[in-house]
C-alpha positions in Angstrom: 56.7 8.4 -27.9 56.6 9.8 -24.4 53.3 11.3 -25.1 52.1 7.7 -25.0 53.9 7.4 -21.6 52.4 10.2 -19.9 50.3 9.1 -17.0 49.6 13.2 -15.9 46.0 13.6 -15.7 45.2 9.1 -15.5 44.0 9.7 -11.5 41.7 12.7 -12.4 39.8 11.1 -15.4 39.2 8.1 -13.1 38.1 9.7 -9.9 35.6 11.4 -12.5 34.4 8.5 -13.9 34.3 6.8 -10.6 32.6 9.8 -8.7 29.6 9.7 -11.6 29.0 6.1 -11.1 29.1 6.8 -7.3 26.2 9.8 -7.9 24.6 7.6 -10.2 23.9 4.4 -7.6 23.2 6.7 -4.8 20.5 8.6 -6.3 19.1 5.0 -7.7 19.3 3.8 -4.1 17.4 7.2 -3.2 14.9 6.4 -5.6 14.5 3.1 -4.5 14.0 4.1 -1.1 11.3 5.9 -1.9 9.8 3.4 -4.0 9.9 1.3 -0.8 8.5 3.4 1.3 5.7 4.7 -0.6 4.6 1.2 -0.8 4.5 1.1 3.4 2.4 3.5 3.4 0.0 2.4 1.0 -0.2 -1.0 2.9 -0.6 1.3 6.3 -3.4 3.2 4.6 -4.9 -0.6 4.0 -4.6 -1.2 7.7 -5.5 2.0 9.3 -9.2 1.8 7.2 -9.5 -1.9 7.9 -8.4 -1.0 11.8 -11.6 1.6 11.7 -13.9 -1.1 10.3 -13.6 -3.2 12.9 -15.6 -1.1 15.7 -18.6 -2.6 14.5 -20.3 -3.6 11.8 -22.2 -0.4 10.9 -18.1 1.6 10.7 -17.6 -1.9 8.5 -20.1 -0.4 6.2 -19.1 2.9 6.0 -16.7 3.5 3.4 -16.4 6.9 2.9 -14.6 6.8 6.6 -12.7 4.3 5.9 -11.1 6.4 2.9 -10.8 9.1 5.2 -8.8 6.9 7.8 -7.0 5.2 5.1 -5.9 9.2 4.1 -4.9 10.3 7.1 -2.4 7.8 7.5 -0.8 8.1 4.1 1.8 10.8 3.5 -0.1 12.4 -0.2 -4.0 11.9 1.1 -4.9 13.2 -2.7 -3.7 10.3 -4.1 -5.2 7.6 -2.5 -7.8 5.2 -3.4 -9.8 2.8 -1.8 -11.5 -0.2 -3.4 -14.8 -1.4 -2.1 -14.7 -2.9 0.8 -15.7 -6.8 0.7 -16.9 -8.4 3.7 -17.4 -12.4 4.6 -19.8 -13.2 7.3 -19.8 -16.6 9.0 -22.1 -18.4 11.6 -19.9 -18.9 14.7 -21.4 -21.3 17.3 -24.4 -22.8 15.2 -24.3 -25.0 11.7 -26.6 -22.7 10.0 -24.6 -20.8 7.1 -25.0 -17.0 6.6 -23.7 -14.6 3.6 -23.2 -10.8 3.9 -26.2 -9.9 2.4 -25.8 -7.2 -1.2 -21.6 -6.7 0.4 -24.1 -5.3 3.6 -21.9 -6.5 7.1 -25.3 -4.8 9.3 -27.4 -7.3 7.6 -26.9 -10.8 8.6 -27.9 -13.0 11.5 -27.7 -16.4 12.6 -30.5 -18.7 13.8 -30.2 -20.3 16.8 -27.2 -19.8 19.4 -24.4 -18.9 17.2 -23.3 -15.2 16.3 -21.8 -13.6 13.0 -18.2 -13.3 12.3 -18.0 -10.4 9.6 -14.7 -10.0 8.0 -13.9 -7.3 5.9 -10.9 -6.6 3.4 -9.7 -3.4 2.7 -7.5 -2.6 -0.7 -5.8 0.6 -0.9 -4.1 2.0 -4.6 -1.7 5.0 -5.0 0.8 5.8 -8.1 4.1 6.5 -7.3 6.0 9.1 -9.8 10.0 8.4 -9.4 11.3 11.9 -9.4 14.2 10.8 -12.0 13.1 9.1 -15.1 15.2 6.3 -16.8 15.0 5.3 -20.2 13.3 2.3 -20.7 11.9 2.4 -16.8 8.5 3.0 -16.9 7.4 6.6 -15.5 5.0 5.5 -12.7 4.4 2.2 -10.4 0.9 1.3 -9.2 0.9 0.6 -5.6 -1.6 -1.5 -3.6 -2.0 -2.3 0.1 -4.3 -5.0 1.4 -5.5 -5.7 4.9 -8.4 -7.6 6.5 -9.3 -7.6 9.8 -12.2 -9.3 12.2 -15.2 -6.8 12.7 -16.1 -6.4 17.0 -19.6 -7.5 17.3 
């Protein structure tokens, strides 16, 4: 019965089970991390397009800048997306009512003494790929940034 009562070995099978459980949560809280801050940038991107839309309303309706702000801010340009922009206009100063004309921000005007308040919203989508896949964890998360911002008259 002393086999039974052997205790050689007991510290080194539990410092190997705790050490893997240790590696296990760290790279989890690596991946997470990640996760996290993939999803900053994507809502960066967001801001750094709307941020270039607001010079005026012709850079409001040019989209195809916007992406290209919206890339240079992100940290994998190739995959991000941008969503068409959508814009609200709004008669400031005056009680006529205006609308952005066909998603146009150059178009619209108020009558009388009020001016046009364009606002555009900006919505940016990137897939993240964890680097270590789980079973039962799905293999990608869709990401998406929003921002909307005031267009300078």
């Amino acid at each position: 019965m002393r086999v039974l009562r052997d205790e050689r070995g007991q510290a080194l099978i539990e410092t190997a089970v705790s050490v893997g459980l240790f590696i296990v949560l760290l790279f989890g809280a690596v991946e997470f991390g990640r996760l996290a801050f993939a999803a900053i940038e994507v809502t960066d991107a967001a801001e750094a397009a709307a941020q270039y839309a607001t010079q005026s309303p012709a850079t409001a309706a040019n989209s195809s800048a916007m992406l290209s702000a919206a890339q240079s801010e992100y940290y994998s340009p190739a995959d991000l997306t941008l969503s068409t922009p959508t814009y609200a206009c709004n008669c400031v100063g005056s009680t006529t009512s205006v609308s952005c004309t066909n998603n146009d921000p150059t178009k619209p005007t108020c009558s009388g003494s009020g001016y046009v308040e364009i606002t555009v919203t900006v919505q940016t989508q990137a897939t993240y790929t964890p680097s270590i896949h789980l079973p039962g964890m799905s293999t990608s998360f869709h990401l998406t940034g929003t921002a909307q911002r005031k267009v300078l008259q």
